[in-house]
N, C-alpha and C positions, 0 to 999 in steps of 0.2 A: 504494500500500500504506500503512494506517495507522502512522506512528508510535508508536512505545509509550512512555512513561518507563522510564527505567531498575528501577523497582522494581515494574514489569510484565512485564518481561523473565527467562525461567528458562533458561536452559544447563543440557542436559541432555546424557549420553552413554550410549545403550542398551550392554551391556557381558554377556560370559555367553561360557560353551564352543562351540562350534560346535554346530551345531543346535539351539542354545536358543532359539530365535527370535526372534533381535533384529529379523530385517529383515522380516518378517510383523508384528510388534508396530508397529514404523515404519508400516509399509502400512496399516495400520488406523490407528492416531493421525490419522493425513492424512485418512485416509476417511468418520471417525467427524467430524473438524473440515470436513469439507466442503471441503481444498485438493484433493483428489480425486474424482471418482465413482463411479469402480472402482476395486476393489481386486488390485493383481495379486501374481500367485505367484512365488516364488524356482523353482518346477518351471516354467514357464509363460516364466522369464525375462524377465518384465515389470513387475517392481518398480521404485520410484523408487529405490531406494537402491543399489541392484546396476544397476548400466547399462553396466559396462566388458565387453567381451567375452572378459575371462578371468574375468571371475565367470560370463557367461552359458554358458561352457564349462566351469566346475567348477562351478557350481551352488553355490557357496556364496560369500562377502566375503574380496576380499583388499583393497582399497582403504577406509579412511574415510570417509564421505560427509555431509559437509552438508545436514540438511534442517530444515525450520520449520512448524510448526499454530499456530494461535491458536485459543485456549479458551476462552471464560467470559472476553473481554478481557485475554487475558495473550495473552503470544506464547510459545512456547514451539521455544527453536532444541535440535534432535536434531542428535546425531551418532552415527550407526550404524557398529559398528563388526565388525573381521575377529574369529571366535572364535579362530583357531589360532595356536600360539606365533611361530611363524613371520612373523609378521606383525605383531611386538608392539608397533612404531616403531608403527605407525596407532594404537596401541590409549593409548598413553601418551601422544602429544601431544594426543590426545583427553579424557584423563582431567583434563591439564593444567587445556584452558583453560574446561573446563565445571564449573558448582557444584553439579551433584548426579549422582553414581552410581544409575544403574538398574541392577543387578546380575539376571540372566534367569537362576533356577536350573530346569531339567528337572524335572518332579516323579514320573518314574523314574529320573533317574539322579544327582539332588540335586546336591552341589559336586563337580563334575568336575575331572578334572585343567589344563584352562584356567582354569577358576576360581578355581584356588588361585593361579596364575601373575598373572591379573589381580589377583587382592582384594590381592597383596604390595603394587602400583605403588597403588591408591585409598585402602592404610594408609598406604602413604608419603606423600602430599600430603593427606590425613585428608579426604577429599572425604566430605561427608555424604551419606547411602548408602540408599537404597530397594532391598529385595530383590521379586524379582517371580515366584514360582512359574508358571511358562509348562506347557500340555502336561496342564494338569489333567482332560484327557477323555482320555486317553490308559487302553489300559486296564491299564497295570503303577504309574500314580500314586500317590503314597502321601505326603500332605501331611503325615503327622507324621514321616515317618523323615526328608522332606529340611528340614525344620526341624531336628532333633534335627542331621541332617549341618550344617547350618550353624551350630549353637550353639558343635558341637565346630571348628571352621575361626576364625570369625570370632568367638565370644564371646557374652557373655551377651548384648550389647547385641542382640541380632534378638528383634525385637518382634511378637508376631504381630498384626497389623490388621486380616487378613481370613481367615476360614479355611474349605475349599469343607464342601457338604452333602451331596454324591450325587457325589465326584470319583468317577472312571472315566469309560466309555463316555456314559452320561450325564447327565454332569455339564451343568448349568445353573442353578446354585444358588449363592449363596454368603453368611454373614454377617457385617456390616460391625461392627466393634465400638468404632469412631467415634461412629457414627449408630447403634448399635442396631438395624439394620434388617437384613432378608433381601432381597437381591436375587435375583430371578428372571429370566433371559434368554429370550427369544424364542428360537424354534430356531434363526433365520440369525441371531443375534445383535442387538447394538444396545443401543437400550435398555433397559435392565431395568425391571422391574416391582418397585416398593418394598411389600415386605410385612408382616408383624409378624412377631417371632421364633417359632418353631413351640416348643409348648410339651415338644417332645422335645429341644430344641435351648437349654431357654431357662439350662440350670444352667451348661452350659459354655460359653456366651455371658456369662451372668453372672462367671464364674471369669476369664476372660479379658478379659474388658471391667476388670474391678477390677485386672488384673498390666498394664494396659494405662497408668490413671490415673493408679497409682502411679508407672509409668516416667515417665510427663509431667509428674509433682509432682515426683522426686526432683531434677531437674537446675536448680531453680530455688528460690530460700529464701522468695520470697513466694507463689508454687505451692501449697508446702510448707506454709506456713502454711492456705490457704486450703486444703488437701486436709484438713489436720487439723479447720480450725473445723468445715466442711462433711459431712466424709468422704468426697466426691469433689470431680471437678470438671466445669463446666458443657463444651460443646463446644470454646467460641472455646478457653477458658483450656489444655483438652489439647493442641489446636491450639498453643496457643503452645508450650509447653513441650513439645510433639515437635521444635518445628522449634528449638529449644534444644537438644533431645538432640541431634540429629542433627548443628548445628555442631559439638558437643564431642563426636561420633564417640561416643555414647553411647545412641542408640538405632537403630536401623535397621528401618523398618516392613517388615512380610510382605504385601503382595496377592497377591490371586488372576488367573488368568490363565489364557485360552484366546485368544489372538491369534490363531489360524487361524481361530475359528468369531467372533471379535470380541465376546469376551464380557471384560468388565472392564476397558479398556481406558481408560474412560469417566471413569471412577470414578478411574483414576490419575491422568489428567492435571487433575482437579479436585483432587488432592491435592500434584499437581505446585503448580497454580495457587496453592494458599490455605499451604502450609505449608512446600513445598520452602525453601530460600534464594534471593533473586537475590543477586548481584555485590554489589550493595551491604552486605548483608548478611556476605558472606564478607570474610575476613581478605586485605586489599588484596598485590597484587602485590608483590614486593620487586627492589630493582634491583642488580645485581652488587655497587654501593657497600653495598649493606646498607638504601637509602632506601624507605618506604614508597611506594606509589603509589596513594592513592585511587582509589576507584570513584565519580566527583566530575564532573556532566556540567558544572558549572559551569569546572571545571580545564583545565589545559594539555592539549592533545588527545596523546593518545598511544595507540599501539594495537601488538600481540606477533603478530608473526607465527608461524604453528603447523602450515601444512603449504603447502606448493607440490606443483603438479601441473600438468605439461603436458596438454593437450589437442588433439587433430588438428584441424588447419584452424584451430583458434583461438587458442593457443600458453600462454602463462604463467598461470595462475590461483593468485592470492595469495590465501591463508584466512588471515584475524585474527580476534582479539577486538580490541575497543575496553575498552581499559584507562581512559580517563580521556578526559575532555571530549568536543566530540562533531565527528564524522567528516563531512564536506560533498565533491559530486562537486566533480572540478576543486581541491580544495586539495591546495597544495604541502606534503611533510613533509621533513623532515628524518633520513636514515637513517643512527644512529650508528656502525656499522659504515662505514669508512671516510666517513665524513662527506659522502653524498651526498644530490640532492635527488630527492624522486622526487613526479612529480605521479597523484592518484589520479584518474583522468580519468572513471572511470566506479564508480558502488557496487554490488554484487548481493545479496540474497539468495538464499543456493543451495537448490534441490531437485533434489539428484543433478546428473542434467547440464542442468538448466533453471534456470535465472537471472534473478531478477526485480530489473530496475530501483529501487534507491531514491536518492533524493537526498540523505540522512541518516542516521546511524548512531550513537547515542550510549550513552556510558559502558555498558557489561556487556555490549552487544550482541554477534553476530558475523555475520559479511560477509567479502565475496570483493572481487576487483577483478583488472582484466587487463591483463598488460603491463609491469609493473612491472621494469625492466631490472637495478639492483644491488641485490635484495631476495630473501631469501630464507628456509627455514626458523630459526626463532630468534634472527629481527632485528628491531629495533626502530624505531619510526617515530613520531617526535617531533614539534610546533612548535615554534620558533626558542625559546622560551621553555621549553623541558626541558631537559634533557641525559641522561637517565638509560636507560640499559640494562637491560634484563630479564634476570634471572639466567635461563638460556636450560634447553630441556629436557634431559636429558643420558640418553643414550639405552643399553643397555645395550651391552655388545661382544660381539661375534661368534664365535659358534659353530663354524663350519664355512666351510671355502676350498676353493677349486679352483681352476687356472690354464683363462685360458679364450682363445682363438685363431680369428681368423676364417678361413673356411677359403679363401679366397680373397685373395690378397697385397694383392690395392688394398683390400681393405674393411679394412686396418689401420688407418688413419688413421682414416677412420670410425670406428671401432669404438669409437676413446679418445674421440671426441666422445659419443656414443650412452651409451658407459658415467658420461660427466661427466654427462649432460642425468638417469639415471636414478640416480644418486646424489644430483642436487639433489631430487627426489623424494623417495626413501627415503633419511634418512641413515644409517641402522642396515645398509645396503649399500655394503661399504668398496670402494673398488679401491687395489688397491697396485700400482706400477709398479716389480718389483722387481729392481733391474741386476745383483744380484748373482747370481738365478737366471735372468736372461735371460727373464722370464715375468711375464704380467700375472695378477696372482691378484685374485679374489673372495672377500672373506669375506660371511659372510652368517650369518643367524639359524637355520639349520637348511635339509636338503636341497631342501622344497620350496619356500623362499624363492628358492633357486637354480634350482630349475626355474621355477619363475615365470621370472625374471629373463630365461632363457634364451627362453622361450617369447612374452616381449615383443620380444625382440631379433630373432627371428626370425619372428614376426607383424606387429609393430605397424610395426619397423625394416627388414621384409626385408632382413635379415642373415641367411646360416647361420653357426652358430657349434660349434666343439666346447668340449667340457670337459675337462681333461686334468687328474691328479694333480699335484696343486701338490709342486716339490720343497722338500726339508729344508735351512734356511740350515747346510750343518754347518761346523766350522771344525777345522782339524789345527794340532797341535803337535805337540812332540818330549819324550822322558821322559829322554834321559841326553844327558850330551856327546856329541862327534865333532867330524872335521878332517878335512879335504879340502882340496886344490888346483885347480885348473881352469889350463891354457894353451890359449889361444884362439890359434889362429894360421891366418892366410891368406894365402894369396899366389898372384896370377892375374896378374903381369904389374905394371907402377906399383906404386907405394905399396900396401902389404901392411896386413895386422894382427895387431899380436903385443900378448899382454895376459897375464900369471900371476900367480893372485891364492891364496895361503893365506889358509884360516878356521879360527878355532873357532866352534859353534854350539852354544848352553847353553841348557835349559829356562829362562825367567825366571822370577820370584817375586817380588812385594816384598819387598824388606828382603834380599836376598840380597847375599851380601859384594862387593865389588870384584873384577875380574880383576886376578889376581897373575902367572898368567902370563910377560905381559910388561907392558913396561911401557906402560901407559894413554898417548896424545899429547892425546886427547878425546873428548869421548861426548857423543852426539847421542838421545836418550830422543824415541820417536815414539809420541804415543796412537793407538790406530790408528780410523779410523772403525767397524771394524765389532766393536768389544771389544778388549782387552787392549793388549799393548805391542809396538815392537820399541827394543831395547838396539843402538847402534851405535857400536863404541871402534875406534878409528881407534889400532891397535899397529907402524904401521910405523917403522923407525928406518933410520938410515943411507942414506934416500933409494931405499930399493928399491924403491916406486911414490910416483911425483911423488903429493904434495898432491892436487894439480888434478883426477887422476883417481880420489878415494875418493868424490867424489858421485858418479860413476859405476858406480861395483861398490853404491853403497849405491841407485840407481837398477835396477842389476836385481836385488839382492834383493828390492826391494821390488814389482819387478813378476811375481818366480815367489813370493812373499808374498801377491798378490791372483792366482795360480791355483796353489792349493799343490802340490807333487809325488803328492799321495798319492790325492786325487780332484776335483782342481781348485777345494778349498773355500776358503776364506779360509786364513791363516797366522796365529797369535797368540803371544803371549807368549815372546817367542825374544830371547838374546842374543845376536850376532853379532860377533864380535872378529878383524879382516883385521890376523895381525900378518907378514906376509913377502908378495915377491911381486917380477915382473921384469919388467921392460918393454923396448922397444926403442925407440933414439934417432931413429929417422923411422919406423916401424911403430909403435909403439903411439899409439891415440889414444881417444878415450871411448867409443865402440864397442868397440872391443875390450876394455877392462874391465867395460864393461858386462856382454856374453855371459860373461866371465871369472869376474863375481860371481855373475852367475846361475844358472852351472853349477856353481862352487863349493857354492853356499848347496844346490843340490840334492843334489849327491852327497852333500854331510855332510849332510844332514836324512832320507836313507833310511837310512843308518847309527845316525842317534841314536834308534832305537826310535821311527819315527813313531806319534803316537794322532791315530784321528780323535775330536772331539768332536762330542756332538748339544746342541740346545737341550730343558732340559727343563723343565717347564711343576709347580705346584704347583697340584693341582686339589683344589679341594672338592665334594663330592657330600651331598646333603642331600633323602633319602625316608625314608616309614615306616618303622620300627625292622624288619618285615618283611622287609625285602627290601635287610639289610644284607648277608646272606652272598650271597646272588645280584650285587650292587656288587661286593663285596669281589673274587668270584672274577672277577669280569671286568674291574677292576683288573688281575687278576695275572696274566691271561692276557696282559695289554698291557704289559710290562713294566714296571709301576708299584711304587714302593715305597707301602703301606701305613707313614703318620708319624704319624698318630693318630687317635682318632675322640672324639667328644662330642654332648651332648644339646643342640638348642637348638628350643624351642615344639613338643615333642611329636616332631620327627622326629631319626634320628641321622644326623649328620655324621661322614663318613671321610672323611681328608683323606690324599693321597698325591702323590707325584710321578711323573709320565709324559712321557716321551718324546714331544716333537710327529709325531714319526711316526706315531706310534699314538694320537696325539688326533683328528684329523680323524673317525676309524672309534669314535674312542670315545665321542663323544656318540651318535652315533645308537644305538648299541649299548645304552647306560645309558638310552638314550628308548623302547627296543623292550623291556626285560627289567624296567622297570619300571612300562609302560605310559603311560608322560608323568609320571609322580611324579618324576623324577631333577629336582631343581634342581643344575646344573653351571655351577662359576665357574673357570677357570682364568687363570694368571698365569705369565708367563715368570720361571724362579725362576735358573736358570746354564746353562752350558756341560756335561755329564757325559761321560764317555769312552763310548764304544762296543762293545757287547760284541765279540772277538775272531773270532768267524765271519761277522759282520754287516762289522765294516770290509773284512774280504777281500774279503769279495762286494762292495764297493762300490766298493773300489781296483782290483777287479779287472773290474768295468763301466767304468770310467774309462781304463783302458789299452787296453779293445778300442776306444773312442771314438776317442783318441786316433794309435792304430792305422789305423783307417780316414780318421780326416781327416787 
């Protein structure tokens, strides 16, 4: 395979809603460059870019996929990517490590709710942005309203560059307002037929070609000048001054597009070639210190890793970019993550799941490699002569959980392996191993992320697996005083056990006074791992339970503290003061104050008005000013306080606090009534008490438990 220099090399990332056609537009690119012969279909399930067999069973992209055309002497690496939210991890370390956004808008159904989801993450990293009207023969098309729809989304900067003649049904037409010409497409596509502008077409070719010049004069002051002397300007010089808008996120061209009939497709990646950016062009990498990293093939070899992916029968595939200097099979790197070495024994460029040998790979490039043992998503791979780390992708946080359980007892151990290997895969797919509800939960990006998930585990893993409602971390404390005593006593023959321990048991609070009570001996203040505090004053006098044995009563409060009396939640915030108590001279012994304090610390803690506490979550929700009162009320049906609402870029924000019980149900819910518009952020805000019908039922699901084991 030919070498390219770095400033022949374009990083592209196709990008759009689901069914926009990114992965037909790929198919074609390949076809059109001759790395194909045929072109195959996403219905047909014979695409280079779809080859996993849960894309060939939903028919549509849940994986990212690496592929490459060369055009016109450039090379041109594609990353095709999933439209649905659900899969947004593929879609962001994609946008990452490529320098130009292809953005595939529908041209019936304009900037779709994926689309908004996406364009947030390509203004975030200000990736310079080619929008791509796809669908143009379709017969409900309508190139001005999804123009008009993306002015309002994304701003002035969309540009239009090409705009069709005869869109609908038979559309084959379209004119370039670059080149001032009319292409005409063959019926099975291909190459077009370059025409003269038809003189029905020639006023708003003219209108358009002048809002075209101007956009390419304005972002540059010697442009600008030469726009004035002249009053336009020649090809090369728009040529330059697009690909100037475009770094400073300031223009964004329109092409035309029918990627199923392979009509324009041609035309892009000449414009890919001559005006996109390469790497070198773009604003260098930064390293956690804040260091720049040139795109420098002369430089210290360094290259970012950006997705891992197992593969059957063939095992690890590492996808990078080359950051700096240039990449050779068989060289050792150095990987700053725990400072290992790791050798690249073999280079590939990918096409889907085929893999072409090369022996080099420099500055901007991107390449695979296989086998790589301590490397992973968002690591860095240096020579001896770097040290720098790449500020790593940071991926959004999770949506939706479930506890999930094999249903077969040996496949448990499995399973924690199965769920590590597809977490190194997707990082945006958390597993928590949680001992406090005895359950291994999944968070994940939305339901069908988790059906995926499920669906590999039990296809690809043969594993059956269930899914089960993740429980609620709650936690109980106490609202008023109480006292209680406890004697333990036994005796079966030998040495017996006699233990009697008095408590007070007091809601804590910082800053709350001293016990006066009695008098204080000493106080032992314990943070507790899962929140708040436990208070322990040690009020015995007179010797009526030895010293020796208050770490033991303070041993089983702290063990009915981690399974509290009320539904086995956690215990917080409680001060406990043991000021009386009686022991016996060869029966009592640490056992027996233990059960003593335990049963103490319970009976006073049913007396002192137990509360159970939930965790509750401060969410932001942010759609259309439409569709605040339909939020609102499905907020309040979830127990949500509504805390404020505000304007931000056209949509209204209502911010409110909800109960995690009713979060899980409540994204999807705001994803169904909104139609995918709900942008949802939550954050774990306190602890809140529990409405009074809600704790019964749940104290009183915990005594049947209890009951029966």
């Amino acid at each position: 395979m030919k070498t390219y220099d770095e400033k022949h090399i374009k990083n592209i990332v196709l990008l759009g809603a689901a069914k926009s056609g990114k992965t037909t537009l790929s198919e074609t690119m390949l076809f059109e460059a001759g790395i194909i012969h045929k072109r195959g279909t996403v219905e047909e399930a014979n695409t280079v870019s779809d080859y996993h067999e849960i894309e060939y069973e939903r028919g549509s992209s849940v994986y990212a996929t690496c592929l490459h055309t060369e055009w016109r002497d450039y090379k041109i690496n594609i990353i095709d990517t999933p439209g649905l939210e659900d899969f947004i991890g593929e879609v962001i370390a994609s946008i990452r490590v490529c320098d130009t956004a292809v953005l595939l808008l529908h041209a019936q159904y304009g900037v779709e709710v994926g689309t908004e989801l996406i364009w947030d993450y390509v203004d975030k990293y200000r990736k310079p942005t080619i929008l791509a009207v796809n669908h143009l023969d379709n017969e409900e098309a309508n190139f001005n309203k999804v123009v008009d729809d993306a002015r309002r989304t994304l701003g002035p900067a969309v540009t239009i560059m090409q705009y069709p003649v005869n869109q609908g049904i038979g559309f084959n037409s379209v004119i370039d307002l670059l080149k001032m010409t009319l292409y005409r497409f063959p019926a099975n596509g291909g190459k077009p037929e370059k025409l003269p502008i038809p003189d029905s077409e020639k006023e708003r070719a003219e209108q358009l070609h002048n809002v075209l010049v101007e956009k390419a004069a304005e972002n540059d002051d010697t442009l600008m000048e030469h726009y004035f002397e002249k009053g336009s300007l020649d090809e090369d010089e728009m040529r330059e001054g697009l690909k100037i808008g475009m770094l400073k996120h300031q223009v964004f061209p329109v092409f035309c597009l029918s990627a199923e009939r392979n009509m324009g497709s041609g035309r892009l990646m000449g414009f890919i070639d001559n005006v996109a950016p390469s790497a070198t062009e773009m604003p260098p990498e930064i390293t956690e210190a804040g260091e720049p990293i040139p795109c420098d093939p002369a430089g210290p070899a360094c290259l970012f890793v950006f997705k891992t992916l197992l593969e059957p029968h063939i095992g690890r595939l590492t996808f990078f970019k080359v950051l700096s200097g240039e990449i050779k099979a068989g060289q050792e790197l150095v990987n700053e993550k725990g400072n290992t070495n790791e050798r690249l024994n073999q280079l590939f460029i990918a096409d889907g799941k085929n893999r072409n040998p090369v022996e080099r790979l420099r500055s901007g490039d991107i390449g695979c490699t296989l086998k790589l043992k301590n490397t992973l998503t968002n690591h860095t791979l240096n020579d001896r002569s770097f040290t720098g780390q790449v500020d790593p992708i940071h991926f959004p946080p999770p949506k939706v959980r479930a506890a999930i359980e094999a249903r077969s007892k040996s496949d448990d151990e499995k399973l924690g392996e199965v769920l590590a290997e597809i977490h190194m895969e997707d990082p945006t797919l958390e597993i928590e191993y949680n001992r406090e509800l005895k359950q291994v939960i999944l968070h994940g990006q939305g339901e069908l992320h988790l059906a995926v998930t499920k669906w590999r585990l039990e296809n690809i893993y043969k594993m059956q697996v269930d899914y089960l409602p993740a429980k609620i971390p709650y936690r109980e404390t106490i609202q008023k005083p109480a006292q209680a005593s406890y004697r333990h006593k036994k005796q079966s023959g030998g040495a017996g056990q006699f233990g009697e321990v008095f408590m007070k048991i007091e809601p804590w609070y910082e800053g709350m006074p001293p016990f006066k009570e009695h008098p204080v001996r000493d106080t032992e203040e314990i943070a507790l791992n899962w929140g708040g505090k436990l208070v322990f004053n040690n009020c015995i006098v007179g010797g009526a339970i030895d010293n020796r044995f208050l770490p033991s009563i303070l041993k089983g409060v702290m063990e009915k503290m981690n399974e509290g009396p009320l539904t086995g939640s956690y215990v917080r915030d409680i001060r406990v003061s043991v000021y009386d108590g009686k022991m016996h001279p060869v029966d009592s012994n640490d056992i027996s104050f233990k059960i003593a304090g335990m049963m103490a610390f319970r009976d006073a803690f049913h007396q002192a008005s137990p509360q159970l506490l939930e965790p509750v979550y401060d969410v932001e929700t942010s759609a259309p000013d439409t569709m605040s009162g339909d939020i609102m009320s499905e907020l309040q049906s979830r127990r949500s306080i509504i805390t404020g609402m505000d304007t931000l870029n056209g949509s209204q924000v209502i911010k409110a606090r909800t109960p995690q019980a009713e979060l899980d149900k409540l994204y999807a819910a705001l994803r169904n009534i909104t139609q995918g518009k709900a942008k949802v952020k939550a954050q774990f805000a306190e602890y809140a008490p529990v409405p009074g019908e809600m704790q019964k039922k749940l104290s009183d699901e915990y005594r049947k438990t209890e009951v029966v084991g």
